[in-house]
N, C-alpha and C positions, 0 to 999 in steps of 0.2 A: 570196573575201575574207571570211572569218569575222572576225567582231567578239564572237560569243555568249558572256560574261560572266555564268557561274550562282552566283549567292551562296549560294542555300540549296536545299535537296529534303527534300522529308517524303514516306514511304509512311505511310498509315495505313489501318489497316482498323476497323472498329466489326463486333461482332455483336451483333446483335437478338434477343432472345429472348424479349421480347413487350412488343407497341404498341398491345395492343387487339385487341379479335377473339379466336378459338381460337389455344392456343398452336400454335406449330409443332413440327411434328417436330424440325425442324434447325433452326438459328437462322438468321435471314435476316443475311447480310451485305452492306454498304455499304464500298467504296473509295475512297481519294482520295490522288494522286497529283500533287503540287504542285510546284512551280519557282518560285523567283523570280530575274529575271533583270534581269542591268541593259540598261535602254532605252537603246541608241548615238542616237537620235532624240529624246530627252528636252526639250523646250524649243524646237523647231525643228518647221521643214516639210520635209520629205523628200519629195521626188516619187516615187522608186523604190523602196520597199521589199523586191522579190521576190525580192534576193539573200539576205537577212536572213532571209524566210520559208524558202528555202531551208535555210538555217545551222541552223535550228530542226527541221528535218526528223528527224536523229539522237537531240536530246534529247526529243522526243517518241515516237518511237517504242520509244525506251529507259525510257522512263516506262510506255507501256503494256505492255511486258514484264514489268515487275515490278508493276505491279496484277494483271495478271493472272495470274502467278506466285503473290502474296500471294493472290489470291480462290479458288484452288485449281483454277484450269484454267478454260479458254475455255467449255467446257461449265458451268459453273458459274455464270454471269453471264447474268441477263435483263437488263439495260438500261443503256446508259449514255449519260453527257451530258460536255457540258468547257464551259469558261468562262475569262474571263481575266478580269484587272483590271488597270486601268492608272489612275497615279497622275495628279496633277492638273497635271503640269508635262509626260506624255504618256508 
């Protein structure tokens, strides 16, 4: 039962070419790979989320393909984090 609703996607990447310290050889780059998607749950309690966390499954995985595509290979990338945010109505 997919409900997954994506209004918007940004890939972006930043290169770093100096922050302080010696310069680098190659410039450090930063990714970010965003979604925003609309909340079926928005306003309400939901007991059961994990079909939902399921549905997400695709669009996430498809997002790190293309950072990681964009950052120039697997090998290329020391570290990464993710985050979400959620609006005030949930």
């Amino acid at each position: 039962m997919s409900s997954l609703k994506v209004r918007k996607r940004l890939l972006v990447v930043e290169d770093i070419f100096h922050e302080g310290g010696p310069v680098a050889e190659r410039p450090l780059q930063r990714g970010a790979a965003i979604a925003v998607i609309a909340n079926p749950f928005a306003g309400r309690y939901e007991p059961d989320i994990q079909w939902f966390m399921d549905d997400l499954r695709p669009l996430g995985l498809d997002m790190a393909r293309q950072l990681v595509a964009a950052l120039g290979g697997a090998e290329r990338i020391e570290g990464y984090g993710k985050g979400s945010l959620v609006g005030a109505a949930g």
